[in-house]
PAZAPA-4460 file (N, C-alpha, C; in steps of 0.05 Angstrom, whole numbers, plus 32768, in hexadecimal, padded with zeros to 4 digits):
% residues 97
    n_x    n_y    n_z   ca_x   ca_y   ca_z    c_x    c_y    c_z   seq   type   mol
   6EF4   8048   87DD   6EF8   803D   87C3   6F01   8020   87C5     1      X     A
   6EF9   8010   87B4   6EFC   7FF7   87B2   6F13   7FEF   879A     2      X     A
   6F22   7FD4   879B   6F2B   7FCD   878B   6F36   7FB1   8789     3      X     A
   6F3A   7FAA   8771   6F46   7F8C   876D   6F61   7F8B   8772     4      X     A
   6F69   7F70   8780   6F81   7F67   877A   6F90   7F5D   876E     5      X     A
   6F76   7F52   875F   6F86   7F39   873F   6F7E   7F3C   8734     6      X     A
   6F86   7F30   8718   6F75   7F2E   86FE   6F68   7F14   8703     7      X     A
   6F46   7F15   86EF   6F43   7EFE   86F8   6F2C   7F02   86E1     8      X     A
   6F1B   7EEC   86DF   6F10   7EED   86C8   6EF2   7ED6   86CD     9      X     A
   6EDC   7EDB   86C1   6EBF   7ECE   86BF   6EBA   7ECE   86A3    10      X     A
   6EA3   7EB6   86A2   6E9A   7EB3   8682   6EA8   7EA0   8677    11      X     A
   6E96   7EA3   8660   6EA4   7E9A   8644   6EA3   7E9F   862A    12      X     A
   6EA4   7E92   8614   6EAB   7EA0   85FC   6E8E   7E8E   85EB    13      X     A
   6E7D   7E84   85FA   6E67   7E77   85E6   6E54   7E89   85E4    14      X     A
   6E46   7E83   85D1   6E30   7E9D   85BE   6E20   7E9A   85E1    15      X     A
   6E15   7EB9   85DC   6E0F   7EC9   85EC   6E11   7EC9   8610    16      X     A
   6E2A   7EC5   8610   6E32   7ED0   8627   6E53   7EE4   8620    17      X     A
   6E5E   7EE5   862E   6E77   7EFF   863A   6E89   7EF1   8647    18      X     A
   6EA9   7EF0   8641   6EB7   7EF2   8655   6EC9   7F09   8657    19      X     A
   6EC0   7F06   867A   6EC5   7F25   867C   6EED   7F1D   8691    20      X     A
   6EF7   7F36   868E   6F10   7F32   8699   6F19   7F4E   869F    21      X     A
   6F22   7F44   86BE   6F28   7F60   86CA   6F41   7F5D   86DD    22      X     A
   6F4D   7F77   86DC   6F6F   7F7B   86E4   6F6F   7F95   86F9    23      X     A
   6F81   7F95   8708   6F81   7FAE   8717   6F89   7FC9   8703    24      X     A
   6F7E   7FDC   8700   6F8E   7FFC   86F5   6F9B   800B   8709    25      X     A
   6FB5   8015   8700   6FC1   8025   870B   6FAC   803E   8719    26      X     A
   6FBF   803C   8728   6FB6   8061   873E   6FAB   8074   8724    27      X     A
   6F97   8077   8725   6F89   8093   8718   6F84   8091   86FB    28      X     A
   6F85   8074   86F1   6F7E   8072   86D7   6F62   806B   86D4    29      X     A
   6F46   8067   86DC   6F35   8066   86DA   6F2D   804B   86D8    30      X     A
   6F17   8048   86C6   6F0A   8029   86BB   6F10   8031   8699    31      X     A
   6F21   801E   869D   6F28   8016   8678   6F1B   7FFF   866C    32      X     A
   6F0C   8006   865A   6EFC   7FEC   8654   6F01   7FE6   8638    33      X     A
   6F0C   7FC9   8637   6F12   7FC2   8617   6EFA   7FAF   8614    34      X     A
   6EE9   7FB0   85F6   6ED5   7FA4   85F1   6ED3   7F93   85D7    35      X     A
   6ED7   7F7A   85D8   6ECC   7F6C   85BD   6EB9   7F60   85C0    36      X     A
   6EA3   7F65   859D   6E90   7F5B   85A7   6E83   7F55   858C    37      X     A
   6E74   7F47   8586   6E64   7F3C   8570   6E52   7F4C   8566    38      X     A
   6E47   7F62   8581   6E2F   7F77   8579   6E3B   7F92   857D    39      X     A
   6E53   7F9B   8580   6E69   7FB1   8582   6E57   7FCB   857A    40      X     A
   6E55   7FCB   855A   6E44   7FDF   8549   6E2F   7FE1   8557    41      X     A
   6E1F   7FD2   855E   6DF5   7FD8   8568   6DFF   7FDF   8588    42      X     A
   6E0A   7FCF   859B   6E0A   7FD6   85B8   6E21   7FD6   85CE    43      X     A
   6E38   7FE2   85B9   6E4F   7FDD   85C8   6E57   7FF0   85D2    44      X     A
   6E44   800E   85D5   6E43   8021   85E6   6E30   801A   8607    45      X     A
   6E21   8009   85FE   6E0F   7FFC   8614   6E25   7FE7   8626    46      X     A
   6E2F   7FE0   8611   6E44   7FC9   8626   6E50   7FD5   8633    47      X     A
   6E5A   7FE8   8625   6E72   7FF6   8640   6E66   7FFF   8655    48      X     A
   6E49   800B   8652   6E3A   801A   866F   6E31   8008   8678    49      X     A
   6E2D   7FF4   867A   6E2A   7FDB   868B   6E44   7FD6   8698    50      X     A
   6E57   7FD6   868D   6E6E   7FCE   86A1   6E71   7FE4   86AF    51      X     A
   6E6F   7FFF   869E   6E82   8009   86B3   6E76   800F   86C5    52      X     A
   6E53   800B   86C7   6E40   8012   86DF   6E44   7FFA   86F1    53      X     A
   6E4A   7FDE   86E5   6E48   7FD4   86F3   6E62   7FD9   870F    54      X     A
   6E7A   7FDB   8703   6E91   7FDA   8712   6E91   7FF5   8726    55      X     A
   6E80   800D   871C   6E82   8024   8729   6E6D   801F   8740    56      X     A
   6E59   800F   873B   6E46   8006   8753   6E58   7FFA   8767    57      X     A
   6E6B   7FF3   875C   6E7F   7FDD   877C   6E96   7FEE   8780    58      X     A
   6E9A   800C   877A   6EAB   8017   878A   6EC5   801A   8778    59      X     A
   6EC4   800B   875F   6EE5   8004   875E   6EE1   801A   8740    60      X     A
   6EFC   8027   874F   6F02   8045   8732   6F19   8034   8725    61      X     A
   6F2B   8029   8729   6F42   8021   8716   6F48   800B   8718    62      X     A
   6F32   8001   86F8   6F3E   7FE1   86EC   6F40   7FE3   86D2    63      X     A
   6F48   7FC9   86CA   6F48   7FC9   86A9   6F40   7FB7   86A9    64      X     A
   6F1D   7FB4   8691   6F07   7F9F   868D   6F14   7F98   8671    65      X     A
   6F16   7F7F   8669   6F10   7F7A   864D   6EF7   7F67   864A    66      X     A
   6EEA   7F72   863C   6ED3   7F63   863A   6ED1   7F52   861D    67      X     A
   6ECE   7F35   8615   6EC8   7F2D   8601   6EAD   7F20   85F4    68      X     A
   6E9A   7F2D   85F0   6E80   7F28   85EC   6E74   7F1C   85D5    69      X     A
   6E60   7F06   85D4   6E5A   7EF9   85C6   6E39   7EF7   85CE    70      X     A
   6E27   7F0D   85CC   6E10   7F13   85CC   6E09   7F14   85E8    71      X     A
   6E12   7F1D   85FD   6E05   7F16   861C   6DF2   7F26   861C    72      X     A
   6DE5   7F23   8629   6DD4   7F36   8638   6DD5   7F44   8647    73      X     A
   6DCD   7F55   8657   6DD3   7F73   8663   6DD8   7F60   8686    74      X     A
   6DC3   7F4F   868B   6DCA   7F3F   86A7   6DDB   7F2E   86A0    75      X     A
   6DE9   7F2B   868C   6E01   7F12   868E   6E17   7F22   8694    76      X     A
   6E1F   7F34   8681   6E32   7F44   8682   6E31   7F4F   86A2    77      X     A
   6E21   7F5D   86A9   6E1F   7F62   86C5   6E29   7F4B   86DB    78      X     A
   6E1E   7F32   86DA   6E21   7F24   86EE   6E39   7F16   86EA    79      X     A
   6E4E   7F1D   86D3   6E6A   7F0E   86C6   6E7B   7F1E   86CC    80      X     A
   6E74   7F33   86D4   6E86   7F55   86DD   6E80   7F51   86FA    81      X     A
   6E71   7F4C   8707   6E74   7F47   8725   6E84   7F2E   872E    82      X     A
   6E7C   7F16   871E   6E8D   7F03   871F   6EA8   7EFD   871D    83      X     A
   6EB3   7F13   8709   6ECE   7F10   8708   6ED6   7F23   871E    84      X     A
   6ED2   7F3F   8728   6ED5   7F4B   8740   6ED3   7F3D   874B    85      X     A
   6EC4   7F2F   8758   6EC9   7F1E   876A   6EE0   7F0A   8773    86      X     A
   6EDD   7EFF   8759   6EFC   7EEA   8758   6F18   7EFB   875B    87      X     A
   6F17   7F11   8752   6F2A   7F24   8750   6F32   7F2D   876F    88      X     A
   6F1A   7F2A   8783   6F24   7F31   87A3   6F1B   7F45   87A3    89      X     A
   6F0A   7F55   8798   6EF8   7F68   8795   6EDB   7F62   87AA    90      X     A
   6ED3   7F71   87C4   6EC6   7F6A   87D8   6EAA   7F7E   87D4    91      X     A
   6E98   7F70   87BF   6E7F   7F74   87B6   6E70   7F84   87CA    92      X     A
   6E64   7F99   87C0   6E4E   7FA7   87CD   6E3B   7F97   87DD    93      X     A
   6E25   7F91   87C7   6E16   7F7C   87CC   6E0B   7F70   87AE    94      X     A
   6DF5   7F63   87AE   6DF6   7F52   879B   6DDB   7F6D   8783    95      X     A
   6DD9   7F67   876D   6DD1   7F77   875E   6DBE   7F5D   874D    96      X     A
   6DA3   7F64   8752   6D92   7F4D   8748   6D7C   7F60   8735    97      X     A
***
């Protein structure tokens, strides 16, 4: 199992992209994902299975994502959730294209 050391954070807050921000979770609390988002109602069940597939692809069971979304797309969000893992000290699988 994998995991972060820091909080650390990718993105930004301009129409249609995500910033995404991610923290270590305690021992045995899972992936907690807090979500704001402009399209919440239509696909903010989609947002969360994007993150949490994405983070479960790299191993890591206990973080806390907040995600703040402003129309991204399914590869932004994705590639803004690896990015911040990464910055976080989080040691990537491999790359997801």
């Amino acid at each position: 199992m994998a995991s972060i050391a820091k909080t650390a954070q990718a993105g930004t807050l301009e129409s249609s992209d995500v910033m995404i921000t991610v923290a270590p979770g305690t021992q045995g609390s899972g992936i907690v994902i807090e979500l704001e988002s402009i399209v919440l109602a239509q696909y903010g069940e989609d947002i969360k299975i994007i993150l949490e597939k994405t983070v479960k692809d790299q191993g890591i069971t206990d973080i806390y994502i907040k995600a703040v979304d402003r129309g991204a797309l399914d590869c932004t969000i994705c590639a803004r959730t690896l990015a911040a893992l990464s910055r976080a000290g989080a040691v990537l699988k491999e790359e997801i294209i």
